[in-house]
ROFI-714286 format. One record per atom (N, C-alpha, C): atom name; residue number from 1; x, y, z negated. Coordinates in steps of 0.05 Angstrom, whole numbers, plus 5000, padded with zeros to 4 digits. Layout:
BEGIN
 atomo num    X    Y    Z
    CA NUM    X    Y    Z
...
END
This chain:
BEGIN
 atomo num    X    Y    Z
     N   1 5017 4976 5000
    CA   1 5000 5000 5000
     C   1 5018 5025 5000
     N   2 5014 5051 5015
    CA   2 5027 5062 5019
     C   2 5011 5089 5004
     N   3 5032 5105 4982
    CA   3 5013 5118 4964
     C   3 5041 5144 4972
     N   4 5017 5166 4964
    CA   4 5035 5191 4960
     C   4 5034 5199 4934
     N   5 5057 5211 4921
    CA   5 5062 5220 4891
     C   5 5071 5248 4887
     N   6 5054 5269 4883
    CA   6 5069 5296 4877
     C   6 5058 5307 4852
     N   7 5074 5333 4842
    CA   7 5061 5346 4825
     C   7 5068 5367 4834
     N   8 5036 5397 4829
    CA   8 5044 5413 4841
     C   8 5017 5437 4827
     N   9 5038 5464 4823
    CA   9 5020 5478 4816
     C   9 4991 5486 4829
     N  10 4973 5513 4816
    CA  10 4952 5517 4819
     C  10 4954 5525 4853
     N  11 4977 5534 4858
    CA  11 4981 5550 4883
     C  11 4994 5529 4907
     N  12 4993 5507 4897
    CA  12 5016 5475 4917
     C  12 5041 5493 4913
     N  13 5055 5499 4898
    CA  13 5075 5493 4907
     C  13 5090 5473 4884
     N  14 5104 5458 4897
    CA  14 5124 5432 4899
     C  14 5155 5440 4891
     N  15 5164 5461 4905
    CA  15 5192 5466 4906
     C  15 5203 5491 4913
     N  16 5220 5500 4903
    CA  16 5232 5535 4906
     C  16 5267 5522 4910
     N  17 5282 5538 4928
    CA  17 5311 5533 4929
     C  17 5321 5505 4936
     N  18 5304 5485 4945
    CA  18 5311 5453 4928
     C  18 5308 5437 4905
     N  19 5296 5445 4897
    CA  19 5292 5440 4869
     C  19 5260 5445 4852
     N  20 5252 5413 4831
    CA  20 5232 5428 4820
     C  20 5227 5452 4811
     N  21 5210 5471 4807
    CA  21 5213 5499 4798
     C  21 5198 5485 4756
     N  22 5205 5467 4754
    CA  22 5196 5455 4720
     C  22 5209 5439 4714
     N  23 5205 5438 4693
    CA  23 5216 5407 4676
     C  23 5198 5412 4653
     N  24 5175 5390 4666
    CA  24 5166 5383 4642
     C  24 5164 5344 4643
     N  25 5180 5341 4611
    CA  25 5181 5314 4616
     C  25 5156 5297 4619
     N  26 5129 5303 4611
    CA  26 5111 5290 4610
     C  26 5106 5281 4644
     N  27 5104 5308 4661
    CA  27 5107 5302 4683
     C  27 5119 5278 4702
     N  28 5159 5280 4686
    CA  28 5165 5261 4695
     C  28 5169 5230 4694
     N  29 5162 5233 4669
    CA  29 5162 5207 4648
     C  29 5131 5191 4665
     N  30 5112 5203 4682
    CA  30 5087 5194 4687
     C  30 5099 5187 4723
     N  31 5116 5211 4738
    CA  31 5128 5201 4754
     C  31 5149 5167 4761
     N  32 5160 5171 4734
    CA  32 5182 5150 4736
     C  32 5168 5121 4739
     N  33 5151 5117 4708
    CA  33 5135 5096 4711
     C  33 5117 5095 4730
     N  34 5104 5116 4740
    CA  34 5080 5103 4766
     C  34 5094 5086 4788
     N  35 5120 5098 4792
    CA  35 5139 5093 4813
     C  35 5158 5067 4810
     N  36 5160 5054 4781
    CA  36 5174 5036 4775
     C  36 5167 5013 4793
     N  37 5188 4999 4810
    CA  37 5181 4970 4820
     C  37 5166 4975 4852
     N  38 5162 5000 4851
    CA  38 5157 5003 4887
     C  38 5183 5016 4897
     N  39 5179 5012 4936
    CA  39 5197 5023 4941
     C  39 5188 5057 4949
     N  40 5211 5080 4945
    CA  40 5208 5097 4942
     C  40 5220 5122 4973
     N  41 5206 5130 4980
    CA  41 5208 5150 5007
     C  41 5212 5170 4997
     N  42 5241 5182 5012
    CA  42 5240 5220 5005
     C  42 5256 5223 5025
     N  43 5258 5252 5021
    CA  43 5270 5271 5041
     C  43 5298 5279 5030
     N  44 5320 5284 5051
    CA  44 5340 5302 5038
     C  44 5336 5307 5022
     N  45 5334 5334 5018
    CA  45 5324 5353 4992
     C  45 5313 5342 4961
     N  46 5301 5326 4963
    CA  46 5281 5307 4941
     C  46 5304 5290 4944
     N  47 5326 5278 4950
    CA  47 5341 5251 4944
     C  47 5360 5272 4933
     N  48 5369 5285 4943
    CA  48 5393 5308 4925
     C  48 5388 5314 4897
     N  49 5351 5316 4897
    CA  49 5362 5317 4860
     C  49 5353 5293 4845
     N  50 5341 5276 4858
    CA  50 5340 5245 4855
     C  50 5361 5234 4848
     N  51 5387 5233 4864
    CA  51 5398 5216 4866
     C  51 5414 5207 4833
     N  52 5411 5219 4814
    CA  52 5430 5218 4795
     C  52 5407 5187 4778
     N  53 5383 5187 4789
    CA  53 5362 5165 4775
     C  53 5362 5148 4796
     N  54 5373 5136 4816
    CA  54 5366 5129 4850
     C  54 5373 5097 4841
     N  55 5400 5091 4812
    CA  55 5413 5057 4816
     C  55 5396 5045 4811
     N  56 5371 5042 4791
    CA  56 5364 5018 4793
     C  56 5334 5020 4806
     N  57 5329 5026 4830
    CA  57 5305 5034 4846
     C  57 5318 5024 4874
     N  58 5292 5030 4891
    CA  58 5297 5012 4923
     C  58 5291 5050 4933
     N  59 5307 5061 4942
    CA  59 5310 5088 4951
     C  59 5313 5084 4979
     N  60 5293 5103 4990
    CA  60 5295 5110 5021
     C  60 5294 5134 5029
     N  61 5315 5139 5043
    CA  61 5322 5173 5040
     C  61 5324 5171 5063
     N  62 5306 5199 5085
    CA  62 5307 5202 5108
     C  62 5322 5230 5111
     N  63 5338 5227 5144
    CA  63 5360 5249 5155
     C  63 5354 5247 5181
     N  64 5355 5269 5191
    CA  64 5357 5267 5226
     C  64 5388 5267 5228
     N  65 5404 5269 5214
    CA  65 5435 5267 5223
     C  65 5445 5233 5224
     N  66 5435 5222 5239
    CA  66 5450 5192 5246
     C  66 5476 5184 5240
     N  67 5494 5198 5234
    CA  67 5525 5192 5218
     C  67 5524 5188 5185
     N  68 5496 5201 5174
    CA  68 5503 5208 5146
     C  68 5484 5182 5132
     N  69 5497 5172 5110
    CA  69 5491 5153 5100
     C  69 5487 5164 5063
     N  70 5471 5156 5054
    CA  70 5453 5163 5021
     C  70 5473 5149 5004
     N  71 5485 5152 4989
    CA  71 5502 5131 4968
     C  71 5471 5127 4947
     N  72 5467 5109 4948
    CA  72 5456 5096 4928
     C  72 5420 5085 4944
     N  73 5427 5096 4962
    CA  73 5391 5091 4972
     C  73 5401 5086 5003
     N  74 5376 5075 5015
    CA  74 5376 5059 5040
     C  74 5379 5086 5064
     N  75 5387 5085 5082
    CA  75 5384 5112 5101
     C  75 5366 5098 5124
     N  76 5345 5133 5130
    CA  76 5329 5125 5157
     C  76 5319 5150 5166
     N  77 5320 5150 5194
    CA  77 5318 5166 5207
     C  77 5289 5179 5208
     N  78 5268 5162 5210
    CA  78 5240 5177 5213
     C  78 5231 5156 5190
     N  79 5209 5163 5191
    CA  79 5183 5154 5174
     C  79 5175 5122 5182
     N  80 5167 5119 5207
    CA  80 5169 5091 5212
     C  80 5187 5072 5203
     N  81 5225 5080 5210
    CA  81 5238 5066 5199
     C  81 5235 5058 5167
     N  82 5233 5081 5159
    CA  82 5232 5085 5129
     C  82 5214 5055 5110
     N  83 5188 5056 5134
    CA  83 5162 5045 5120
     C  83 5180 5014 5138
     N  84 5197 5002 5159
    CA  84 5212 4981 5162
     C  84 5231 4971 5139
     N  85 5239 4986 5125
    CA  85 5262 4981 5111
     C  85 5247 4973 5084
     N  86 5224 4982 5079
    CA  86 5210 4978 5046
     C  86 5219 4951 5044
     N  87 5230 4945 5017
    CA  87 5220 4909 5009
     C  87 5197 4913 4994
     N  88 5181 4929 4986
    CA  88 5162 4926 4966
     C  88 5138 4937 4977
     N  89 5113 4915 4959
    CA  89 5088 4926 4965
     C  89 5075 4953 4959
     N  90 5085 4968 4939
    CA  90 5079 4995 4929
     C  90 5098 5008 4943
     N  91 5088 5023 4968
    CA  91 5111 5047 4981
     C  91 5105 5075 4968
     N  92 5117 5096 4957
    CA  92 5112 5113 4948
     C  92 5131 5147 4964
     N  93 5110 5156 4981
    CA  93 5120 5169 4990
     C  93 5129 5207 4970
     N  94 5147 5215 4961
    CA  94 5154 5226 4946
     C  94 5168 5254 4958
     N  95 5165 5267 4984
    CA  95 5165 5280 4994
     C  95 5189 5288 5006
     N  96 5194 5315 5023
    CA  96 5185 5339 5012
     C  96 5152 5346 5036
     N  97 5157 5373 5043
    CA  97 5125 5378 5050
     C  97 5128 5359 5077
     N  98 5139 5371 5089
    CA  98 5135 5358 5128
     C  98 5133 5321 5121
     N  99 5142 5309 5102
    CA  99 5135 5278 5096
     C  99 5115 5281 5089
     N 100 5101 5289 5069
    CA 100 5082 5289 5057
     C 100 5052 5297 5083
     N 101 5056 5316 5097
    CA 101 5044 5319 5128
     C 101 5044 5294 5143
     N 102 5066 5283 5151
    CA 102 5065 5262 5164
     C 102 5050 5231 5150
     N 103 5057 5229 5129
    CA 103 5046 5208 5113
     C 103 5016 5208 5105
     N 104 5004 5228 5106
    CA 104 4971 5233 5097
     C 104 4956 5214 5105
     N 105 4963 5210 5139
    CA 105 4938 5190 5154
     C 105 4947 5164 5149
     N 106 4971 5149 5137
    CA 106 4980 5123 5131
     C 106 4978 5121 5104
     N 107 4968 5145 5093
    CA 107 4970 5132 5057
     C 107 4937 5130 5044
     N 108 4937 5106 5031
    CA 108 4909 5101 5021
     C 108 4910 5112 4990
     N 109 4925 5131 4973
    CA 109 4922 5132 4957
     C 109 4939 5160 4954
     N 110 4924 5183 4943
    CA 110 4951 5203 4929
     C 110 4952 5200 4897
     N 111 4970 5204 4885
    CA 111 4977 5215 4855
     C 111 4987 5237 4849
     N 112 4967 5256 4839
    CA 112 4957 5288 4839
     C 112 4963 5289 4815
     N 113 4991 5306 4815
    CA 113 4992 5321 4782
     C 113 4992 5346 4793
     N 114 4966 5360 4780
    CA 114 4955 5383 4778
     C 114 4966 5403 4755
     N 115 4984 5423 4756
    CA 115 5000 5440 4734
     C 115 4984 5474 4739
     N 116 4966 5465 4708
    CA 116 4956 5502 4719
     C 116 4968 5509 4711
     N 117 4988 5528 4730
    CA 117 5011 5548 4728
     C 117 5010 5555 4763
     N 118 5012 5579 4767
    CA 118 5026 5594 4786
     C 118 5053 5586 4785
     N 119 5066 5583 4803
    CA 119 5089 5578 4800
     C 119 5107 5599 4828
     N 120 5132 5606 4825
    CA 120 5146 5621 4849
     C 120 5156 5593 4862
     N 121 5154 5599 4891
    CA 121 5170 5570 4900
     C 121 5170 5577 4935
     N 122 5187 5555 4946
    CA 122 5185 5557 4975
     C 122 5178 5532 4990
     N 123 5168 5511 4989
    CA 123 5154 5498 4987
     C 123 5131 5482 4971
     N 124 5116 5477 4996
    CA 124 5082 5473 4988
     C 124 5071 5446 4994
     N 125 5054 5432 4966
    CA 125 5038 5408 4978
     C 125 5012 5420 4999
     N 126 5004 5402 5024
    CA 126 4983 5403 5046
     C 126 4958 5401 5025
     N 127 4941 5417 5041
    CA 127 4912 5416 5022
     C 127 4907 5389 5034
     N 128 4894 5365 5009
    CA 128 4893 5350 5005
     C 128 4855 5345 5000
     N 129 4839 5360 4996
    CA 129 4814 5354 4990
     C 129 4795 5343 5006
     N 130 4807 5355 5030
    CA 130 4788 5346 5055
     C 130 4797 5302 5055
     N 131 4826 5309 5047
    CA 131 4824 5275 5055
     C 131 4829 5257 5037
     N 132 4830 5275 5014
    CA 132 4836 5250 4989
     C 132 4813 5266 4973
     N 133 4790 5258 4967
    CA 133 4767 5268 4955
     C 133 4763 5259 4934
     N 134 4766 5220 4937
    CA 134 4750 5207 4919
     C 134 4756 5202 4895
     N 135 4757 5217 4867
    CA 135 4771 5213 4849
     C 135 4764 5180 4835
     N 136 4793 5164 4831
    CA 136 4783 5139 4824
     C 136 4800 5145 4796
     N 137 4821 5164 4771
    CA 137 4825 5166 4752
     C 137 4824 5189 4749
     N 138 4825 5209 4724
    CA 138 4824 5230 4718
     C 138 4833 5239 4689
     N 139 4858 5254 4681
    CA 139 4858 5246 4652
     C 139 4875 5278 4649
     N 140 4871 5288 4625
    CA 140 4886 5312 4621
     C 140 4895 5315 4596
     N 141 4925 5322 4598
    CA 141 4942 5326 4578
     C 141 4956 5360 4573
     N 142 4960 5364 4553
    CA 142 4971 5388 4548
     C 142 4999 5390 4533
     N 143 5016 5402 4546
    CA 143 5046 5397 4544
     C 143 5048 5429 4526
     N 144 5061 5433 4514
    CA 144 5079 5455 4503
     C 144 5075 5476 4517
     N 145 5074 5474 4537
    CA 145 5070 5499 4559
     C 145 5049 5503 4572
     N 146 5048 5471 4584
    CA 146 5025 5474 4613
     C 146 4999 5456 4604
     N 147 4981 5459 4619
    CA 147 4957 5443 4621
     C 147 4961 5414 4640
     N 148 4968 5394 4649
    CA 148 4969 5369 4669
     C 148 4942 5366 4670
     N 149 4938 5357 4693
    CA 149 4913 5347 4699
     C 149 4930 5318 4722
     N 150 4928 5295 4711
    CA 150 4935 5267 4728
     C 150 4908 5264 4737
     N 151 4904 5257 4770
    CA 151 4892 5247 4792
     C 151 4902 5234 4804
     N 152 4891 5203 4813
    CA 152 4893 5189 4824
     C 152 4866 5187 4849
     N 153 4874 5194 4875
    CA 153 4855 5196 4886
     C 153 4853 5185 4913
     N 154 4828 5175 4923
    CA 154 4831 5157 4947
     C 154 4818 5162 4976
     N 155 4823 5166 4998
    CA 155 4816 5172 5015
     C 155 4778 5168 5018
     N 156 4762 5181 5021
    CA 156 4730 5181 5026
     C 156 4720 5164 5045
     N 157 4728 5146 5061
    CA 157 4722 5130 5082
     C 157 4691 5122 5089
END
C-alpha cells in the first residue's frame, strides 16, 4: 500500500531553507513509528536531514543526477523506480512537495499532521481535500506549544 506521510501547518507549509521549520518531538516520535518497518520514499532535500536516522530503515532517495549515490539509502531516479526498488508492503512516500504531487493518484492513504501554527516557510503540502476526504482516524494532542491534530485519511472512491 502506498501511503503519503506529512506534517504541515495551518498555511501547508512543510519546509523553509531545507529543513523542518519545528521540532516538535511529539510530531516526530508519531512520524518515526507510523513509518517503522515500511519502505520509505524521499526527495533530496528530505534525505539530507534524514539521513542521520536512514541505518536501520529501507531508504529510497530520489536524484535526477544519475552519478550520485545516497550513503545509507537505496538511489532512484523517478518515482516509478523508487516504488521498483521497495521490499516492503507499507511504501511511505515522505516528500518533498513535487513527490508528494506526483504520488497523490497512486496513494490510497495520507497521514495528516495538522500544526495550528502559521508557520514562515518555502515549501508547501498540495491541497489535499478534494482527494483524501475520508477521515478513517482523528485524534488531537497538545504539545507545549502547538495544537496536533493526527489524520489518517483515505481517498472518497
Amino acid at each position: 500500500m502506498i501511503n503519503l506521510i506529512v506534517a504541515c501547518g495551518n498555511n501547508r507549509v512543510i519546509g523553509k531553507n531545507g529543513r523542518l521549520p519545528w521540532t516538535i518531538p511529539e510530531d516526530w516520535d508519531y512520524f518515526m513509528n507510523t513509518t517503522s518497518g515500511g519502505s520509505m520514499i524521499m526527495g533530496k532535500t528530505c534525505y539530507d536531514e534524514f539521513a542521520p536516522h536512514s541505518h536501520d530503515r529501507e531508504v529510497i532517495a530520489l536524484t535526477r543526477d544519475h552519478t550520485f549515490r545516497f550513503p545509507h539509502a537505496k538511489t532512484a531516479h523517478s518515482l516509478t523506480h523508487a516504488l521498483s526498488l521497495a521490499e516492503n508492503e507499507q511504501i511511505w512516500i515522505c516528500g518533498g512537495e513535487a513527490l508528494y504531487q506526483e504520488a497523490f493518484p497512486l496513494a490510497s492513504r495520507l497521514y495528516l499532521t495538522l500544526i495550528e501554527h502559521d508557520f514562515e516557510g518555502d515549501v508547501f503540502f498540495p491541497s489535499w481535500e478534494k482527494t483524501f476526504s475520508k477521515i478513517l482516524t482523528q485524534r488531537k494532542v497538545q504539545t507545549e506549544e502547538f495544537t496536533l491534530e493526527f489524520l489518517v485519511l483515505e481517498k472518497n472512491e
